[in-house]
VOVOKE-288862 format. One line per 2 residues: their letters; for each residue x, y, z of N, C-alpha, C. Coordinates in nm, 2 decimals. Each point is the difference from the previous one (the first is absolute). Layout:
BEGIN
A = X/Y/Z/X/Y/Z/X/Y/Z | ...
This chain:
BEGIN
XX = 2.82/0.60/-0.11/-0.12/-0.05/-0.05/-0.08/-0.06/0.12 | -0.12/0.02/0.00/-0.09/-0.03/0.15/-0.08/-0.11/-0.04
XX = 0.03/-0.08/0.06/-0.10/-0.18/-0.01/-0.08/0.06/0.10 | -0.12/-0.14/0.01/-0.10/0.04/0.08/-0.03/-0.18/0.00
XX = -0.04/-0.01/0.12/-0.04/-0.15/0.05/-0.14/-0.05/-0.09 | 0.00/-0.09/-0.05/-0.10/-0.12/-0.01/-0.14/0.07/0.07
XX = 0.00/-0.04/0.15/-0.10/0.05/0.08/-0.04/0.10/-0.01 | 0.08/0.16/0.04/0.00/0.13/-0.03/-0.12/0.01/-0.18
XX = 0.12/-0.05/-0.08/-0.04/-0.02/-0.14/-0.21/-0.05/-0.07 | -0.01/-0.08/0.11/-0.11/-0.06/0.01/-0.15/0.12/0.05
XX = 0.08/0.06/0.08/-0.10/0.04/0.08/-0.03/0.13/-0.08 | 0.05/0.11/-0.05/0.10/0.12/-0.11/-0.10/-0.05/-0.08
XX = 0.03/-0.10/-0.08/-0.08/-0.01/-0.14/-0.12/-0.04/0.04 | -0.04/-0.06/0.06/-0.17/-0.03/0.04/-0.09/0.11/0.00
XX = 0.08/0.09/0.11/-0.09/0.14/-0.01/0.00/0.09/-0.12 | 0.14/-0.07/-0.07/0.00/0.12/-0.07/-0.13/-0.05/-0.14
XX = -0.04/-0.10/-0.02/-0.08/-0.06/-0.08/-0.14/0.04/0.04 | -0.02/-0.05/0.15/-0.15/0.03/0.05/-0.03/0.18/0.01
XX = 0.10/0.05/-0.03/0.00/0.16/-0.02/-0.03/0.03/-0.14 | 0.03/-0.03/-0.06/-0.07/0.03/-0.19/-0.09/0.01/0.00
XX = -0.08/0.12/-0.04/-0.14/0.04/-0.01/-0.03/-0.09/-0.18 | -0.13/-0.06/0.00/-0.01/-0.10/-0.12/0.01/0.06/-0.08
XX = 0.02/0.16/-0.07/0.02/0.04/-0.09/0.18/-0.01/-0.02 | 0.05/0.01/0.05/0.19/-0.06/0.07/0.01/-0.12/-0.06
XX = -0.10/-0.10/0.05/0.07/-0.14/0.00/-0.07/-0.05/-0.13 | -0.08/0.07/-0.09/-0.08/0.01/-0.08/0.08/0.01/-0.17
XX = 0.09/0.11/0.06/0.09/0.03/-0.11/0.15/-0.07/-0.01 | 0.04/-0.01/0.14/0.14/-0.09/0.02/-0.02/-0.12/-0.08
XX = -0.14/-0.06/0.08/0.00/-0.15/-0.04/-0.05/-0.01/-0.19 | -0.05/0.11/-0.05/0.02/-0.01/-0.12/0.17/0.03/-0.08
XX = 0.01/0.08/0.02/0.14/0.05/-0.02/0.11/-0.20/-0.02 | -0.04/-0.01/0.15/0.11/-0.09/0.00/-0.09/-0.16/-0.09
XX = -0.07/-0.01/-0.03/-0.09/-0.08/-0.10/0.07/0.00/-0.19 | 0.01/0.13/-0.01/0.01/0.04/-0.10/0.16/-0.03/-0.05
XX = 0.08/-0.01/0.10/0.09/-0.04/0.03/0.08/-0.19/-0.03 | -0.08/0.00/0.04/0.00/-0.14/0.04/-0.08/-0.09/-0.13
XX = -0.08/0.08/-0.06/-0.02/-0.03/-0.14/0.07/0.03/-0.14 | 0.12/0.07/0.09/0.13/-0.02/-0.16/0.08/-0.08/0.06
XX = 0.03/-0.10/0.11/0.06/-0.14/-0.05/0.03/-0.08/-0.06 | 0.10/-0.01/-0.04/0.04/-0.10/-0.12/-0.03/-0.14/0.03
XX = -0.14/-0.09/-0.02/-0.01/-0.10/0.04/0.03/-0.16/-0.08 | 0.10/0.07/-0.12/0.04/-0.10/-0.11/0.03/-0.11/0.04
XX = 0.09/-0.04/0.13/0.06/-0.14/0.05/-0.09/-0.04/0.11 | -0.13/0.03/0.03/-0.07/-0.02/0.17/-0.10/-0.12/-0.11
XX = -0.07/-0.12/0.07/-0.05/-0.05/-0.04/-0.07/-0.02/0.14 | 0.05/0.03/0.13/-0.13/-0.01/0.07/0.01/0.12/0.15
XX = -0.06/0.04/0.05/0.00/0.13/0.07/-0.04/0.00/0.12 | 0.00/0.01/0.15/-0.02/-0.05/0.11/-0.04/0.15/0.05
XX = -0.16/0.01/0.06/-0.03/0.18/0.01/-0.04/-0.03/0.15 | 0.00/0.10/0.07/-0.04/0.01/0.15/-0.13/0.04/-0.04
XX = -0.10/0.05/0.08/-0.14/0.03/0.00/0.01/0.11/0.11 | -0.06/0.13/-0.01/-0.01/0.09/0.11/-0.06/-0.02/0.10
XX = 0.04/0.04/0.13/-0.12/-0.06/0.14/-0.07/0.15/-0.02 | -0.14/0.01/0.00/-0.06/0.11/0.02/0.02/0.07/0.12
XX = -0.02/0.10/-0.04/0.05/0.14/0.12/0.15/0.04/0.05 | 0.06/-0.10/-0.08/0.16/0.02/-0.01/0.10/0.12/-0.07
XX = -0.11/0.04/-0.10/0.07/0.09/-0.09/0.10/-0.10/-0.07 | 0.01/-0.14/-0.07/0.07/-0.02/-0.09/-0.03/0.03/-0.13
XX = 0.14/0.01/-0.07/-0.05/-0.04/-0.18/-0.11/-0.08/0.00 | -0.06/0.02/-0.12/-0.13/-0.02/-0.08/0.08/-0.10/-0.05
XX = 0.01/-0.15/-0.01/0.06/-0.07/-0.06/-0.13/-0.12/-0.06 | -0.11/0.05/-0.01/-0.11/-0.05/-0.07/0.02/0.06/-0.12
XX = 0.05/0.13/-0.03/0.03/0.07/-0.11/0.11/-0.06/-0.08 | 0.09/-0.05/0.05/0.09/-0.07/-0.04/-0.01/-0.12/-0.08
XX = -0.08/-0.09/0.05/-0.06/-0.11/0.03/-0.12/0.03/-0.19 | -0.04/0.10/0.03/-0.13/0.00/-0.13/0.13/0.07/-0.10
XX = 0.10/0.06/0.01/0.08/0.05/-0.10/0.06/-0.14/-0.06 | 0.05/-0.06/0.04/0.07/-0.16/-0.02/-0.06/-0.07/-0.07
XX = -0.14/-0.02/0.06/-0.07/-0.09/-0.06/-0.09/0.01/-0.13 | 0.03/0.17/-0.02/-0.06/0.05/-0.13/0.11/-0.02/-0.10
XX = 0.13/0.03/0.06/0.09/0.05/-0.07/0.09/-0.12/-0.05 | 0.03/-0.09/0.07/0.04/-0.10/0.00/-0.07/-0.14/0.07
XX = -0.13/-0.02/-0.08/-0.02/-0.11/0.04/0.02/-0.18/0.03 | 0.14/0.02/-0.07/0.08/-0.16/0.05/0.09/0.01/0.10
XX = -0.03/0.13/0.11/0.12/0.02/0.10/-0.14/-0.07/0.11 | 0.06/-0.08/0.11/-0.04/-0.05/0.03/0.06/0.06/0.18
XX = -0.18/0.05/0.04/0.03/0.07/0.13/-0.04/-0.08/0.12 | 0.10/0.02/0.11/-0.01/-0.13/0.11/0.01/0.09/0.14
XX = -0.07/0.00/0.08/-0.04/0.03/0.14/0.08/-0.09/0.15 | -0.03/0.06/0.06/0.07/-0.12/0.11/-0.14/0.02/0.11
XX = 0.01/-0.17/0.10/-0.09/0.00/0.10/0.12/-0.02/0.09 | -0.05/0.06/0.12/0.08/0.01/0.09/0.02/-0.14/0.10
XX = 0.12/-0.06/0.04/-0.02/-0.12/0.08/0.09/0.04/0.16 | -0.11/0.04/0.10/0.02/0.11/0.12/0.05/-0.08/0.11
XX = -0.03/-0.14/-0.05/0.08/-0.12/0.08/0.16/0.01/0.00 | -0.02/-0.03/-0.16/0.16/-0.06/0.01/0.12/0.15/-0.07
XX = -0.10/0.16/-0.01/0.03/0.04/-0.01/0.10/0.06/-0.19 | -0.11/-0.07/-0.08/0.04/-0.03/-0.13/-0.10/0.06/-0.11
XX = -0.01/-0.02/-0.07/-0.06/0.05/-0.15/-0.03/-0.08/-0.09 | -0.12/-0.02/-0.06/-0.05/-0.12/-0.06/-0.04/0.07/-0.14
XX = 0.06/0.01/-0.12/-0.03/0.06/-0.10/-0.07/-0.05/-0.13 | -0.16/0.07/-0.04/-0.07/-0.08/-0.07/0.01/0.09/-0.10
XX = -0.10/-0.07/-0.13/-0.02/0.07/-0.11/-0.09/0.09/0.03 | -0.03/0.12/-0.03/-0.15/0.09/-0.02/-0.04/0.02/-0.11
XX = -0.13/-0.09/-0.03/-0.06/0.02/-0.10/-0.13/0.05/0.03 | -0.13/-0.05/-0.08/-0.16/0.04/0.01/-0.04/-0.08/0.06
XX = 0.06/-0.08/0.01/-0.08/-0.12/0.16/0.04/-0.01/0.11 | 0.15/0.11/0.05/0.04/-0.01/0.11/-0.13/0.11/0.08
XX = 0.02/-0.06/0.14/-0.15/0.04/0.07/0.17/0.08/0.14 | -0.05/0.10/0.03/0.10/0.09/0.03/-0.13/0.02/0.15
XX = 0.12/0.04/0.16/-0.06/-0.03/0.09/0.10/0.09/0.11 | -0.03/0.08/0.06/0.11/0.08/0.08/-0.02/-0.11/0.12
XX = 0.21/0.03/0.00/0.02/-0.09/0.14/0.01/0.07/0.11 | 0.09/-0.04/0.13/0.00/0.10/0.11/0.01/0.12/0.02
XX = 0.11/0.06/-0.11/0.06/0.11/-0.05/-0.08/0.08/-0.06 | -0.12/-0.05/-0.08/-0.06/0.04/-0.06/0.04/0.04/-0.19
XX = 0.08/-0.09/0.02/0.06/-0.04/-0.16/-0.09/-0.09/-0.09 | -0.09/0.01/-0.14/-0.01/-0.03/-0.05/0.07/-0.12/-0.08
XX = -0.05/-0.13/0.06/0.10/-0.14/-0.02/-0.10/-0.10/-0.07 | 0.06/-0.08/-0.11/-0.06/-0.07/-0.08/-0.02/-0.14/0.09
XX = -0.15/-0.06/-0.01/-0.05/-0.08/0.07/0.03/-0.12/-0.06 | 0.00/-0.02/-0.14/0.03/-0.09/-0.08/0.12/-0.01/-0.09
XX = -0.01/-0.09/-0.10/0.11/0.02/-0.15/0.10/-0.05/0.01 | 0.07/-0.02/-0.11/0.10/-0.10/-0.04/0.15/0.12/0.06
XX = 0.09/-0.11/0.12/0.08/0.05/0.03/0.15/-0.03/-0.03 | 0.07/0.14/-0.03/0.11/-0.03/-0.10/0.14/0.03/0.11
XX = 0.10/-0.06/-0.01/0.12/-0.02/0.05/0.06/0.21/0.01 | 0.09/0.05/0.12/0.05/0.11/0.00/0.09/-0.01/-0.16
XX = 0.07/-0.09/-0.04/0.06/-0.02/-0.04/0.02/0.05/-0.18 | -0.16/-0.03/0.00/-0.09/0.03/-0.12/-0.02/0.14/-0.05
XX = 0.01/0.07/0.09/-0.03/0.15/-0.01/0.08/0.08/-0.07 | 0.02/0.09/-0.08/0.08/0.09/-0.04/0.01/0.11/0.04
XX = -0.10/0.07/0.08/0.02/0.16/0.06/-0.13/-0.03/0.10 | 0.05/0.07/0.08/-0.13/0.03/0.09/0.03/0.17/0.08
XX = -0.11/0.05/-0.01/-0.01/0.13/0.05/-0.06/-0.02/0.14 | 0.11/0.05/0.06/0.00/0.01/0.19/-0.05/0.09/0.07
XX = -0.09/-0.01/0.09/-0.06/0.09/0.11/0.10/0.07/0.06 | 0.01/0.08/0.00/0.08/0.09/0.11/-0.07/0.07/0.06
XX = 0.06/0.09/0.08/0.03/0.12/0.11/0.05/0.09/0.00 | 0.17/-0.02/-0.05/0.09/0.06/-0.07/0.10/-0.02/-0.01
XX = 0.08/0.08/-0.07/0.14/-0.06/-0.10/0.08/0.02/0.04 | 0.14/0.06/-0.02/0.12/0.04/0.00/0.07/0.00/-0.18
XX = 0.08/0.09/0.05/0.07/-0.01/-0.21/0.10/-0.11/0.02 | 0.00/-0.06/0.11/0.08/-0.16/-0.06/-0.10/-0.11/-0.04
XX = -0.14/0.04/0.03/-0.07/-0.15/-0.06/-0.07/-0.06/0.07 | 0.09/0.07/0.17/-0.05/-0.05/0.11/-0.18/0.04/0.07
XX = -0.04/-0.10/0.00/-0.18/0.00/0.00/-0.05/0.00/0.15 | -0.10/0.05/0.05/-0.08/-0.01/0.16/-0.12/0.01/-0.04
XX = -0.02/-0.19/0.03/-0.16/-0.06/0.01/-0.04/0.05/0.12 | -0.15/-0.10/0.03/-0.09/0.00/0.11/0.11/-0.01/0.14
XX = 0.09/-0.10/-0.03/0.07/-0.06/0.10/0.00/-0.18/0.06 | -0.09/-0.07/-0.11/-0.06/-0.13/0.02/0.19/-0.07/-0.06
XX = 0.05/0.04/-0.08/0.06/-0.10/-0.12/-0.04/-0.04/-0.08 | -0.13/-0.05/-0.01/-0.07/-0.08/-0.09/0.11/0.03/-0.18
XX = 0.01/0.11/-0.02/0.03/0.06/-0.14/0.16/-0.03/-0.02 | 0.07/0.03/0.14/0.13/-0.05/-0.04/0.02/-0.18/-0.01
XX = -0.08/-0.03/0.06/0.04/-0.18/-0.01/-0.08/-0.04/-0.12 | -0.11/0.04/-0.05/-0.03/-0.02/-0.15/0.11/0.07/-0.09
XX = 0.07/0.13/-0.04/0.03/0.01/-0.07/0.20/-0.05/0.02 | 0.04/-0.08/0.12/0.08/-0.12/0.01/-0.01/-0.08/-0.09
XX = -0.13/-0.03/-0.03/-0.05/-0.13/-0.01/-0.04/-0.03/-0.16 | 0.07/0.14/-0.08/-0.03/0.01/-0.14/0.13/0.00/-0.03
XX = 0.01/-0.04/-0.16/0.14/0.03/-0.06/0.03/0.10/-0.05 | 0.17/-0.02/-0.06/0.08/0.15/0.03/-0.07/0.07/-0.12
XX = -0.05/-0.05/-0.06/-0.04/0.08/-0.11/-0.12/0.06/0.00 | -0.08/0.00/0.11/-0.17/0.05/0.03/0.07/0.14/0.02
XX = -0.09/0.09/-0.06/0.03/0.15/0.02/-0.10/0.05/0.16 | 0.01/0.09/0.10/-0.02/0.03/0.06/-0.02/0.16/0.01
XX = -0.12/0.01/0.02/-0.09/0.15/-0.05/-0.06/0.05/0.12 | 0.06/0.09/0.06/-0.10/0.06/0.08/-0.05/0.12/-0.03
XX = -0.12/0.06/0.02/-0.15/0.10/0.00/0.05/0.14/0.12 | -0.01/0.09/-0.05/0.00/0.05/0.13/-0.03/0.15/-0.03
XX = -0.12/0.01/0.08/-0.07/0.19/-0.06/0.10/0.16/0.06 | 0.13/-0.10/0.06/0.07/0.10/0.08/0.20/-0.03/-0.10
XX = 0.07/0.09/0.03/0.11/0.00/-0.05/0.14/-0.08/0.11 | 0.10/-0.01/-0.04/0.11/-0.08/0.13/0.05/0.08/0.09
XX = -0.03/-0.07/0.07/0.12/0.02/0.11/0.12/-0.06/0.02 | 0.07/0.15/0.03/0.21/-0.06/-0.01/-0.01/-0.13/-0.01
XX = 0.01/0.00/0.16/0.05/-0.18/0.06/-0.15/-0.06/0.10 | 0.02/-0.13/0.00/-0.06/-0.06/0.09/0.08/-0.09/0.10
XX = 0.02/0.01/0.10/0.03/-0.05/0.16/-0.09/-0.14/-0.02 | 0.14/-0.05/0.07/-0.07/-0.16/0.01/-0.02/-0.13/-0.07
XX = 0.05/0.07/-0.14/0.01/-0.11/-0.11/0.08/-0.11/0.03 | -0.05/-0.14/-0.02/0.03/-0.14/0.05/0.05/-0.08/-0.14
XX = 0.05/-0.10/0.06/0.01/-0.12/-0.14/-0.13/-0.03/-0.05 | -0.10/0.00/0.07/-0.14/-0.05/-0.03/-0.08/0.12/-0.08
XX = 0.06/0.13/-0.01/-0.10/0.06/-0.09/0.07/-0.03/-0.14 | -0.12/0.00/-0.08/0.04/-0.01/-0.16/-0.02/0.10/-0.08
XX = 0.10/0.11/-0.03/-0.01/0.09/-0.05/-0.07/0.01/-0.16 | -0.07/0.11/-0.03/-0.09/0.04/-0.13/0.16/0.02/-0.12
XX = -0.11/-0.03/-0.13/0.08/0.02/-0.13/-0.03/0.18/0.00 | -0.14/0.00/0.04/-0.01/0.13/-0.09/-0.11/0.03/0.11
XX = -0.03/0.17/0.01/-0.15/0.01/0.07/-0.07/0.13/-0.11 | -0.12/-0.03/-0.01/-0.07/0.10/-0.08/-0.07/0.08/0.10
XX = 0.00/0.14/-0.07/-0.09/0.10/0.14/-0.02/0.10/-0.11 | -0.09/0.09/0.06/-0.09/0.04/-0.11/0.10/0.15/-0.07
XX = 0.12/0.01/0.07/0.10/0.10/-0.09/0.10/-0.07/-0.09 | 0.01/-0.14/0.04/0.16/-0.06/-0.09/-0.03/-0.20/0.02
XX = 0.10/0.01/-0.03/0.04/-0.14/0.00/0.14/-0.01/0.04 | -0.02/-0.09/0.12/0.18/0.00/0.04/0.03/-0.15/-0.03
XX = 0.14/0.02/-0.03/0.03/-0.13/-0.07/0.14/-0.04/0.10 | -0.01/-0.11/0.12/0.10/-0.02/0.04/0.11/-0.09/-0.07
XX = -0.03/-0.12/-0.04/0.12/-0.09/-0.07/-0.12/0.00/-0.17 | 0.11/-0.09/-0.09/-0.08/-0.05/-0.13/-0.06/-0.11/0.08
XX = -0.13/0.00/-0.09/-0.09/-0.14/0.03/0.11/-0.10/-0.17 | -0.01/-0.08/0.07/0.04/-0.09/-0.10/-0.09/-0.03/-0.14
């Protein structure tokens, strides 16, 4: 079975993203939407969503975001502001009066709003790069995601997005990464452990 490094991994999926002609990422990113809207979201009472950086090629997670709030409007959707100091995650509510403001990254981050404990959260759907069929995930490379999703309990389900399928293995996996419950992509849904 052939792993491939973190770094390697990073650089692979980037291009392979900024290579989708918009009719490509047009259909993926529907595909995997449609997806993601047969969730069973009976036990979630509040939902923690990333925001796409433009020109990234991520999921449409605004679509997500208007599916929830149509569909279930007492699920209560929460954002994070980035804290580049101390290297942490500050997680608010998003509602109609959050005033939304791209940071360094060019992440879409809530300027305001009532901020709720990691603790609080019941699922949050994760940014990636890409997977592996153990669960194992490749962010930007900051941490930010693994020390927030530390920082939730055992029972927060963890969901990552990804318009591409797994790879074997990933090289490099530490104590500090926190592996996904499940990742949706626009062919399947992979299910690593039960979410409680």
């Amino acid at each position: 079975m052939q792993s491939i490094s973190k770094q390697e991994l990073r650089k692979i999926y980037r291009e392979k993203r900024l290579n989708l002609s918009n009719e490509q990422f047009q259909v993926l990113n529907g595909e995997l939407i449609s997806r993601v809207r047969k969730w069973d979201v009976a036990r979630v009472s509040t939902v923690h969503l990333f925001l796409p950086i433009e020109g990234n090629r991520e999921p449409d997670t605004y679509a997500i975001a208007e599916w929830l709030r149509h569909t279930y409007p007492y699920i209560r959707l929460v954002l994070s502001r980035t804290d580049r100091i101390n290297h942490r995650m500050h997680h608010v509510i998003w509602d109609d009066s959050t005033i939304l403001k791209q940071n360094h990254w060019g992440i879409p981050e809530p300027q305001n709003g009532v901020v709720v404990s990691a603790k609080e959260i019941d699922a949050v759907f994760v940014p990636l790069l890409a997977f592996d069929i153990h669960g194992n995930r490749v962010g930007y490379g900051k941490g930010f995601y693994d020390r927030f999703l530390a920082e939730c309990g055992p029972q927060t389900i963890k969901i990552g997005l990804s318009l591409f399928d797994a790879e074997p293995a990933i090289t490099g996996i530490d104590a500090f990464d926190v592996p996904l419950n499940y990742c949706i992509t626009p062919r399947q849904v992979w299910t690593f452990s039960i979410a409680p």
